[in-house]
N, C-alpha and C positions, 0 to 999 in steps of 0.2 A: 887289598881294598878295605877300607874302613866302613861298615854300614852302621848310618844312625837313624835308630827307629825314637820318630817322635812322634807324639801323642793325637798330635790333630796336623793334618794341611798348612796351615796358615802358622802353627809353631814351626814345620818344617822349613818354611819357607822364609821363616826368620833365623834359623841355625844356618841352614844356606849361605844367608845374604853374609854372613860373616867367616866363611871357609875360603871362599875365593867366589871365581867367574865359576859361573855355572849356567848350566845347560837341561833344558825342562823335558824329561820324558813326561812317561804313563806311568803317573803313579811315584814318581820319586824324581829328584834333581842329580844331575853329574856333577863332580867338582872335579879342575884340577886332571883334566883327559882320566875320568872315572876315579881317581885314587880312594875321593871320596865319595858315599851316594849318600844321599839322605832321602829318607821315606816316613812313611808313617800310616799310623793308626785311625779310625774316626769315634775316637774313644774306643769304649770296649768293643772287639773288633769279634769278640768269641759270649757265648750268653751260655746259660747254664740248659741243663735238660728239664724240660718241663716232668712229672711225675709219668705223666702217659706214654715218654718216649722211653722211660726205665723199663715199664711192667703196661701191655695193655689196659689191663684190668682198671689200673687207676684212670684211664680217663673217665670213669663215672666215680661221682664220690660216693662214697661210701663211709661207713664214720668204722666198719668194720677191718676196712685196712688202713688204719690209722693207728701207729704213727706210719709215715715212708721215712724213710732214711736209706740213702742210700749204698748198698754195699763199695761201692767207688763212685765218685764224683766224675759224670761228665760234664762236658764242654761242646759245642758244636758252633760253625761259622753263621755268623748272621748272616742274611740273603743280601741284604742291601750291601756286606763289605765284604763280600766273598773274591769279587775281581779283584781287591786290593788285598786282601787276604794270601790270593795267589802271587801276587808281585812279590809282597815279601818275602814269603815261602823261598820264593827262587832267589830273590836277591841273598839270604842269608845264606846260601849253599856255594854262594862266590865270593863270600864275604872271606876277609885274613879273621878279623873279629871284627866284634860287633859292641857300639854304645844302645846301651839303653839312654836312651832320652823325654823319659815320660817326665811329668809334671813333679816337683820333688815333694810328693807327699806318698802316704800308703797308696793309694787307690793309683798314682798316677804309677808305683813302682808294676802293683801288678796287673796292669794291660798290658805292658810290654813284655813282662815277666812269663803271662800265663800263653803269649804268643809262643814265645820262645821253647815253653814246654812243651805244646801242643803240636809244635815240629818236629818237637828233637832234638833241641840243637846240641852242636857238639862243642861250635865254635868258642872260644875266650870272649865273654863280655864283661863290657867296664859300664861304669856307670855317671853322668855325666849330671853335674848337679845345676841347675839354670834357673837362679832368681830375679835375673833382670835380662833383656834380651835386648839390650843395646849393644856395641862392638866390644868396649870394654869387658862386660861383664863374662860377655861368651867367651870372648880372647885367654881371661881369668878363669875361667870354667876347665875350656878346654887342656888349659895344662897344670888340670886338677884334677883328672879322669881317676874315678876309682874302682875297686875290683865289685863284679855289681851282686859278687859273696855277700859282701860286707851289708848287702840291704836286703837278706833272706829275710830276717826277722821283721821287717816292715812290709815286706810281700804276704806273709803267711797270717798276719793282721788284718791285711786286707780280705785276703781270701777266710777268714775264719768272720770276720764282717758277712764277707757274699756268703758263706753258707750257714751260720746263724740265722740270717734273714728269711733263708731258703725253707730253712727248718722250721721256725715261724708261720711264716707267712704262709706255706701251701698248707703245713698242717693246722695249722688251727683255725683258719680262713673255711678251710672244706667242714669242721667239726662244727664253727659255730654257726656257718654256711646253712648244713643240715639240721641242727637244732632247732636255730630261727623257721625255718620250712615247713620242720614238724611243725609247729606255734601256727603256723601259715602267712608266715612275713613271706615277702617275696625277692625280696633285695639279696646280694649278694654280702656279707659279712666279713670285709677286708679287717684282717689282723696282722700289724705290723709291730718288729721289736722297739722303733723309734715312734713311729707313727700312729698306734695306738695311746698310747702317754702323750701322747703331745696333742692329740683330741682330747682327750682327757682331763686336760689342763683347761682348755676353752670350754667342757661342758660345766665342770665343777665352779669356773669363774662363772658362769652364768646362772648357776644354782647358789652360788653366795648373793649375789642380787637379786633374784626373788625371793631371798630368806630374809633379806636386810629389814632392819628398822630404822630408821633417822631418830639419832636420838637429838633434842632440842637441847640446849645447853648454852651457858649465860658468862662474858669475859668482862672482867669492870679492868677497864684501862684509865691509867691516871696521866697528866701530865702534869710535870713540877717545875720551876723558873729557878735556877740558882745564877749567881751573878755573871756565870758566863755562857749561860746560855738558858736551854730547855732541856727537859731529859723525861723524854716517854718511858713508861713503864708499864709492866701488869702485876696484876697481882697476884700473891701468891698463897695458897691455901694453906690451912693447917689441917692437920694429918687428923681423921675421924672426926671431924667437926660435921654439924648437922649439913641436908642437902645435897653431897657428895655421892658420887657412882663411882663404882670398884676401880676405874681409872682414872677418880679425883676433877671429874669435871663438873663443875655447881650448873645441880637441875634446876635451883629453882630461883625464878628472877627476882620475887621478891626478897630473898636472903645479898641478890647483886644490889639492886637501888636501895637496900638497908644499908650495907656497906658502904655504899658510894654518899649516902646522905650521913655515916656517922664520920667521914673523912671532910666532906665539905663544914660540916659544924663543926668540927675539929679548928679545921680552916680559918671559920669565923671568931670563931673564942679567941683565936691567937695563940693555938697550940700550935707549935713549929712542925713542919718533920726535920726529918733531920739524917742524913749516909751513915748506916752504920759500917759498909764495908765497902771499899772498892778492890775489887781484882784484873790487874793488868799483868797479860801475857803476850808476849811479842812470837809471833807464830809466823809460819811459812808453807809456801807451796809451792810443792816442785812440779817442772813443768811435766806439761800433762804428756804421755808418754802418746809415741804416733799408734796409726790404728792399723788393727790385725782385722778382717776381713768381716767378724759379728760385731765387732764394734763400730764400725763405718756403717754397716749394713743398720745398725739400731739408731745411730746419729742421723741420718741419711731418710730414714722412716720418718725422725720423729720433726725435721726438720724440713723437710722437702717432700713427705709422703711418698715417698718412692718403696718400692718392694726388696723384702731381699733379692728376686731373682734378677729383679730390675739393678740392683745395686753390681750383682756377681756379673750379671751382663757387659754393664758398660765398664767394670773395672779389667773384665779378659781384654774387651776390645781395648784398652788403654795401654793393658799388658804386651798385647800383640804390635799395638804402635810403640813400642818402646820407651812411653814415657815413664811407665809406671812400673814398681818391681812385681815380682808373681802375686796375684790377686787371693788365692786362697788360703792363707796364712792364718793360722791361730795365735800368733806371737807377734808383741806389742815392741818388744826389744830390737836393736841393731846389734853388729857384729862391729866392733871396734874399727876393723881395716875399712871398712865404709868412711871411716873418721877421713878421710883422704880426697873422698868424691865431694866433700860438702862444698869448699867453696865452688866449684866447678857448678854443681845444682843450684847455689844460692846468686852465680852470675846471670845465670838463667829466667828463676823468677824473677831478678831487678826487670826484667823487661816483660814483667806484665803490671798493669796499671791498676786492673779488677782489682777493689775493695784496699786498696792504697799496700799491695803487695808487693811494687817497686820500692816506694819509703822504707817497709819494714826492712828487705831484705837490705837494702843498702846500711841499713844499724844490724845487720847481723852477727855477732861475732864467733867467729869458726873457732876461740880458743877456747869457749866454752863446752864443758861436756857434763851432758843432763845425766840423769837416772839412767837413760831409755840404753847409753851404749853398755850393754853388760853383756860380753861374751857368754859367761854360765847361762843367759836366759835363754840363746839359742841353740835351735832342733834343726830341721832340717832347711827351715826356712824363718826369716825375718819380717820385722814390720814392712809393712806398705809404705811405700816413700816415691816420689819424683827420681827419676834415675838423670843423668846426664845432658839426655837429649830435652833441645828446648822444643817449647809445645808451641805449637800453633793454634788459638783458644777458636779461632775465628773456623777454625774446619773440624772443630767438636760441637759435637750435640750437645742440648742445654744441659740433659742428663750429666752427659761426661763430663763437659765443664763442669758444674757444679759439685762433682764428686771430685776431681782432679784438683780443685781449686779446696776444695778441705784436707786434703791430702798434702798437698804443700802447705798450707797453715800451720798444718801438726809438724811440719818438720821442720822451719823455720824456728818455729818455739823450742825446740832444742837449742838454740841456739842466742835465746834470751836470756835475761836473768832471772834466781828464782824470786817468785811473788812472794810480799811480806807484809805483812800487816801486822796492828796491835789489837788483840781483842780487850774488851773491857767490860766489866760485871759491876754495875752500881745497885747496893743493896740499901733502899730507903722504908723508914718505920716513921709510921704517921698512927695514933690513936689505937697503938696496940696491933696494928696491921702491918704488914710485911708489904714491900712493891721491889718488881727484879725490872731492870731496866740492862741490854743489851746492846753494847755497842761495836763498833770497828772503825779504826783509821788504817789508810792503805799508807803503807809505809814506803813501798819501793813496786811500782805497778808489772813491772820485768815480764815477763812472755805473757798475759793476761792486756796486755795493750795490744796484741792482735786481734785477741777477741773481743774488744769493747762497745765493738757499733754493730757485732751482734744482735738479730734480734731471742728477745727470752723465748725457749720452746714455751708456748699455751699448756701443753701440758704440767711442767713444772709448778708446783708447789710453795709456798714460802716466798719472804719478803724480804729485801737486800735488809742485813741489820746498818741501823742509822750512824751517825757519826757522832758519840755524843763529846759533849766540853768538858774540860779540864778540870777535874772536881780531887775531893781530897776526902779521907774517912771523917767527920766531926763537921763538916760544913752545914750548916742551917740553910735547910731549902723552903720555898713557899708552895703551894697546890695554887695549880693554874687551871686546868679545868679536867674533866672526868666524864666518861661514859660508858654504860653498860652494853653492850653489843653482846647480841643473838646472833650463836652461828647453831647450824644443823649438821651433824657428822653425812658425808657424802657416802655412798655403795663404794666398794674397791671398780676401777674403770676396767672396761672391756678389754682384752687384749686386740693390738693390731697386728701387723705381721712383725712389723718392728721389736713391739713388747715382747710377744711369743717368742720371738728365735733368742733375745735377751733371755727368757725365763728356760728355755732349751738348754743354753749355754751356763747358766746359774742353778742349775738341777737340783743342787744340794738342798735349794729353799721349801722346796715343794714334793720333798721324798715322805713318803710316812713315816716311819722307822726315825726318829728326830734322833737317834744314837748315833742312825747312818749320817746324816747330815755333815757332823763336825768330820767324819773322815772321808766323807766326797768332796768338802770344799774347794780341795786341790784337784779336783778332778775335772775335763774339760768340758762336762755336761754329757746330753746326748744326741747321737747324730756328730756330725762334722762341719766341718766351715763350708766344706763344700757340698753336704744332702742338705744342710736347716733349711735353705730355700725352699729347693723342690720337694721336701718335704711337707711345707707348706701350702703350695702349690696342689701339691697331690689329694691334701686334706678338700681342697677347693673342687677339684677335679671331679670327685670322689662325692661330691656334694653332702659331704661329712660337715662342714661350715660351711657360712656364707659371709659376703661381708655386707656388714649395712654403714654407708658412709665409709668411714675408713676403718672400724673395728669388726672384729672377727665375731660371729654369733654360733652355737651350732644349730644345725639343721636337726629336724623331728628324727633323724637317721641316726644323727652322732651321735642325738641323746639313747637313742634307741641300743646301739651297738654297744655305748659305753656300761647301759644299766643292767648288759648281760653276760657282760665280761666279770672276770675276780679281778680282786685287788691288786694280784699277782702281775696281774698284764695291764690293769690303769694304771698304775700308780709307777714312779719311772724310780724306785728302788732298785728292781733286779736290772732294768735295762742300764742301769750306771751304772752298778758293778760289773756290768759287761764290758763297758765301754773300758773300766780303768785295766778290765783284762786285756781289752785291745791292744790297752798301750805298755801292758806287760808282755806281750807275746813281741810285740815291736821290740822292745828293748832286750830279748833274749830272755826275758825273767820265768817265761812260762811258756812250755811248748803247745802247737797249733793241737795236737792230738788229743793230750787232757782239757782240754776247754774247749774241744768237742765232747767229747764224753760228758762232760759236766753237760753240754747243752741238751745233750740226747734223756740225761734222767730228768731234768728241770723238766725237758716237751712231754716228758712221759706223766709228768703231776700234773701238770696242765691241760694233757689229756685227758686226764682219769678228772678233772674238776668240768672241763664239759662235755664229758660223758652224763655225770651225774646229774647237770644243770638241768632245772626247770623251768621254763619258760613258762610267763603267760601267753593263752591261746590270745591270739590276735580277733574281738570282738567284732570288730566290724566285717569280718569275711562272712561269707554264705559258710552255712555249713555242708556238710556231701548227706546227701538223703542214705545214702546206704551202712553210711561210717560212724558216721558224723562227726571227723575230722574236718579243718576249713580248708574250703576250695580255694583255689591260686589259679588265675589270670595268667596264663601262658600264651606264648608267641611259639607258634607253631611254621611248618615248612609254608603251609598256607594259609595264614590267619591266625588273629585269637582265637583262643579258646578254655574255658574253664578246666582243669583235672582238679583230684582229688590228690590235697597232699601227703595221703599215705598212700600213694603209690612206692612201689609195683604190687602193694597186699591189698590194696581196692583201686582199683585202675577207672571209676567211676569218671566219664566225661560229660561237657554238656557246651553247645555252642555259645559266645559270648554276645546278649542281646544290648545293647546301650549299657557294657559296663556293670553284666552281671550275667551267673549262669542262668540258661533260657533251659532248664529243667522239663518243661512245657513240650518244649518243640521235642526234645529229647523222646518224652512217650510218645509223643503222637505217632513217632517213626516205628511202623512197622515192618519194615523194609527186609526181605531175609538174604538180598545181592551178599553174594561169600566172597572174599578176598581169595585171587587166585594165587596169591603167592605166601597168602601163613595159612588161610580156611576162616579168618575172623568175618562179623557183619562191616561194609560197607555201611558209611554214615554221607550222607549228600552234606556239603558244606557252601556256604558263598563267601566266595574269598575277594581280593581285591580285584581277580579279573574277570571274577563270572562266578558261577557253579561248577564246581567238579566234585566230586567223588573219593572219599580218604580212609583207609583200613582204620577201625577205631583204636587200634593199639598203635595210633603214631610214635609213641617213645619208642618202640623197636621195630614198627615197618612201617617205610615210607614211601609203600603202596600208594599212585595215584592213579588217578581216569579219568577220563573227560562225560562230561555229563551230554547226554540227547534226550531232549522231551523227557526230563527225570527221570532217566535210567540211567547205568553207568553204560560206557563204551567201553567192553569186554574186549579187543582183538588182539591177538599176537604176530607179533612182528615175522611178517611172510620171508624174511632174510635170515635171521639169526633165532628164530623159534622159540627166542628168551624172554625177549623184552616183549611191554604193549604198546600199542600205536594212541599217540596222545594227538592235540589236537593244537595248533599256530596258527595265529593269522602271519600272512607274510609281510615283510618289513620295507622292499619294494613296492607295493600293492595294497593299498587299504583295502577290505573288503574281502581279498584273496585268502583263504585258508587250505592248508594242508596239513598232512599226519608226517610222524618222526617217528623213529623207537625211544623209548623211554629209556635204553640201555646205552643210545647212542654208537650202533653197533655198524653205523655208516652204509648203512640203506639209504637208498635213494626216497626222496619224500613221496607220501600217496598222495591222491590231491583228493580234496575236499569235492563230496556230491551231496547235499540237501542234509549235511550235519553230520553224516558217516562218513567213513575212508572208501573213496572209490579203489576196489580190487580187482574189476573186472575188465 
């Protein structure tokens, strides 16, 4: 029996649909009177151990037992996929062998991968590589099965990703956790190896705008009449002349309307100008290569305001209907043998009408072949493209439409011609002045005729260059008219989600290290095609930013978290060189062991820099009468309440009055009730359901009572001699009250008489 472990439900059930007849148990399909079973995963089906299931100790933080690292990595079932957890279990024990079937990338090899170990398995598995899930491709697939050896090093990528992150994220999360605390911030301090830097990026973008200045700055535009036409130009400056800023922009207006009035009197006198040079270069543009998963995701943003997760969303579900090939793809390139599917695809779109994509596809022509098919460019997976099956636009969401429908535009254009034009550079001298006039004729309009009734993205920049006439070096021109135009330099703009995952993916631009720069360009940024989303997301979640309108701002938090971090962890240097280890451990180049090690000394510097850190104390808190460390606003088993944040060395409390410590009420209690289960004072509290009664060392006893006439109610539980008898109203019964044991020790209730437990 062959069993295929696929990655999600709805992937299984598309591997299925293409084996044969099949038959739906629990938890996986029959093919074929069982020969075949297909099952699957719900994503990751196994999570790592939290620090407190290693060592109890660490379930408090402590910045004492930091670093954790752990002597062996575990794994444990999640609760939610435990029953399907068990299905596989059993099926792989009947299995002949077994396919891996996860998603062909790292993360998708080891879900299935880390299944397989956490069993045992013994059985031969093969590895099945699925980038399109229509009949064809599977068909293709299946009798390409490979040894699922051969993607050890793309498993151990992954898993060196999940425990990198581990390593990260719990340690320095708790360090600068505890730091901030001391300070008396109250927030929890999320540190991540992607998701830090990438906050980081939106704080700094937002601190370059309030630093900005508009600088004011002056353009003398001329236009000239030669006989066969007109020809705009600007002018052009000379190098240290008076008025100029370090960037050669003229401050000052009166030096433009000088200019522009010694050109016009030039004019009048009957001093010609006259082309001293013309340069024509006949240029091209090859067609635009189809899109890999950040780059739809950044298109898609900027043109439809859609989110990356919005983007990955509706491009799965497209995947899972088979129109689409695998959605998380890094790679812009096709695989040659694809060269086969194309008419079949381009019969398909003739029969949609949306945005005159019948027309085009019917001048498509298949024997053309762009840039984009280059076997060397692919990995494990290719560009995004329309696969075989025709779409039904009328039963997709506008989302999916709209992404589907750019998605065949990019692939059609492979199969136009390439775009050509002439550019042209007229260089004209009038009265000792310099003018550059820029031009373009479209020479052969070839894949660029799909996109023409496009609208321009609003954010884009810059002005189609004009089409100028047919001129020659020596031609005598006349001045037609001139104007000085004020423009004001704008702030760099906000990032959106769109920009951010682009600026993620472009890393190189915004490393500090500008040495590193030129040798990260090749490298695929940080995070992956398949976390930028939810990374983003998370940043959201996390209320680290926010968004106003459609750009990302950070919140008083992210700025907070970012200004107490080192460079080391803002700034996305080291996280890219991790990332390009990633894809060294993938490729065999570097074992999972040494780039652990590497990662355990780097947390060890990191550690030792927020150790040292010092924060400012946060100004606005009360401070503690006793300490005078600042107080922190706790949520307790029942109620707020003030402590001091140098606990446990001054354990100083005080109840919280409208949003501050009630220090007042504190003294006035002179209350001496002893807590019968540590010996501390008893402190009366009003919680959400009334008054009761709370051992004032709640962080380690969570001694309760019920309150009569402001005393506590002291009894023990007349069953089990352990627990005390608290107090309920019953849930059948308004009005009705009775006592329980506090230990839950399955005593029968006492009922309530005039406020105490009737025991008699």
């Amino acid at each position: 029996m062959r069993l295929f472990i696929a990655e999600k439900p709805s992937l299984g059930r598309a591997i299925a649909e293409n084996l044969g007849k099949g038959t739906s148990k629990d938890g996986c399909i029959e093919i074929n009177n069982g020969q075949d079973i297909v099952t699957w995963c719900f994503g990751h089906v196994l999570e790592q151990y939290d620090p407190g299931e290693y060592d109890e100790r660490y379930k408090k933080w402590a910045m004492d037992d930091l670093p954790i690292v752990p002597d062996e990595w575990k794994l444990k079932v999640k609760k939610d996929a435990a029953k399907q957890f068990k299905i596989i279990k059993e099926l792989a024990k009947k299995a002949d062998y077994i396919i891996n079937a996860g998603d062909p990338d790292r993360e998708g090899q080891l879900l299935i991968d880390e299944v397989l170990l956490y069993i045992s398995n013994k059985k031969p598995v093969k590895r099945i590589l699925l980038n399109a899930l229509d009949q064809k491709s599977v068909v293709q697939a299946l009798g390409d099965l490979r040894d699922n050896k051969d993607y050890t090093g793309l498993r151990d990528s992954a898993l060196a990703r999940s425990q990198a992150d581990w390593l990260v994220g719990m340690n320095l999360s708790r360090a600068y956790t505890i730091k901030s605390r001391d300070a008396g911030y109250d927030s929890v301090v999320h540190v991540g190896r992607v998701q830090t830097p990438t906050l980081a990026l939106v704080v700094r973008r937002e601190e370059e705008i309030r630093q900005f200045r508009p600088t004011t700055h002056y353009v003398l535009q001329v236009t000239w009449q030669h006989e066969n036409g007109s020809i705009p130009t600007a002018w052009k400056c000379k190098p240290d002349m008076e008025g100029l800023d370090s960037e050669n922009r003229l401050l000052s207006k009166e030096i433009a309307e000088g200019l522009l009035s010694k050109i016009e009197s030039a004019a009048n006198h009957g001093d010609g100008a006259q082309i001293i040079a013309v340069e024509q270069k006949k240029k091209q543009e090859g067609q635009r290569l189809p899109y890999s998963l950040s780059t739809l995701q950044v298109e898609a943003g900027r043109r439809f305001g859609l989110s990356p997760q919005q983007v990955l969303d509706a491009m799965q579900s497209l995947y899972e209907m088979k129109l689409t090939t695998y959605p998380r793809s890094d790679c812009e390139y096709l695989p040659t043998n694809q060269l086969s599917d194309a008419a079949a695809v381009i019969r398909n779109i003739e029969g949609i009408s949306e945005e005159h994509l019948d027309e085009f596809a019917a001048r498509a022509d298949v024997k053309i072949v762009s840039r984009a098919w280059n076997d060397a460019k692919i990995s494990a997976h290719h560009a995004l493209i329309p696969t075989t099956v025709p779409a039904d636009l009328t039963k997709l969401s506008d989302e999916q439409k709209k992404l589907y429908l750019l998605v065949v535009k990019a692939y059609l254009a492979q199969f136009y011609p390439i775009h050509t034009y002439q550019a042209t550079k007229v260089i004209i001298s009038c009265a000792d002045e310099e003018f550059v006039g820029n031009g373009k004729t479209i020479l052969t309009m070839g894949w660029k005729e799909i996109y023409q009734k496009d609208k321009k993205d609003p954010d884009e920049d810059g002005e189609e260059a004009p089409v100028l006439p047919a001129v020659a070096e020596g031609d005598v021109i006349r001045y037609d008219h001139g104007v000085v135009k004020e423009k004001v330099t704008t702030p760099p703009k906000r990032f959106t989600d769109a920009t951010l995952l682009q600026a993620m993916k472009e890393i190189h631009k915004y490393v500090k290290d500008k040495e590193l720069a030129a040798s990260l360009k090749e490298c695929k940024g940080i995070g992956t095609e398949a976390t930028r989303a939810g990374i983003i997301e998370g940043l959201k979640k996390a209320r680290s930013v926010a968004t106003e309108k459609k750009y990302l701002v950070p919140t008083e938090l992210g700025r907070m978290v970012i200004s107490m971090l080192p460079d080391k962890i803002t700034y996305p240097d080291t996280t890219a060189l991790w990332e390009a280890d990633l894809d060294r451990i993938a490729d065999g180049s570097i074992p999972l062991d040494s780039f652990l090690t590497k990662q355990v000394d780097i947390l060890n510097e990191l550690l030792a820099d927020a150790k040292n850190v010092q924060l400012q104390t946060n100004k606005d808190l009360p401070t503690c009468p006793n300490c005078g460390k600042p107080m922190r606003l706790r949520k307790g088993k029942f109620g707020a309440f003030w402590g001091c944040s140098g606990y446990p060395d001054c354990k100083t409390m005080a109840p919280d009055k409208k949003g501050k410590p009630d220090f007042a009420a504190k003294k006035e209690d002179k209350r001496t009730d002893k807590c019968p289960r540590c010996g501390k004072v008893l402190r009366q509290v009003k919680g959400k359901f009334g008054t009761f009664w709370s051992c004032e060392d709640r962080e380690v006893c969570n001694a309760a009572f019920s309150d009569h006439k402001d005393k506590p109610v002291i009894v023990v539980c007349p069953e089990c001699g352990k627990g005390y008898l608290k107090r309920a109203e019953s849930k059948k019964k308004k009005g009705v009250y009775y006592w329980y044991c506090s230990d839950r020790c399955g005593a029968a209730p006492v009922w309530d008489k005039d406020g105490l437990p009737n025991l008699s």
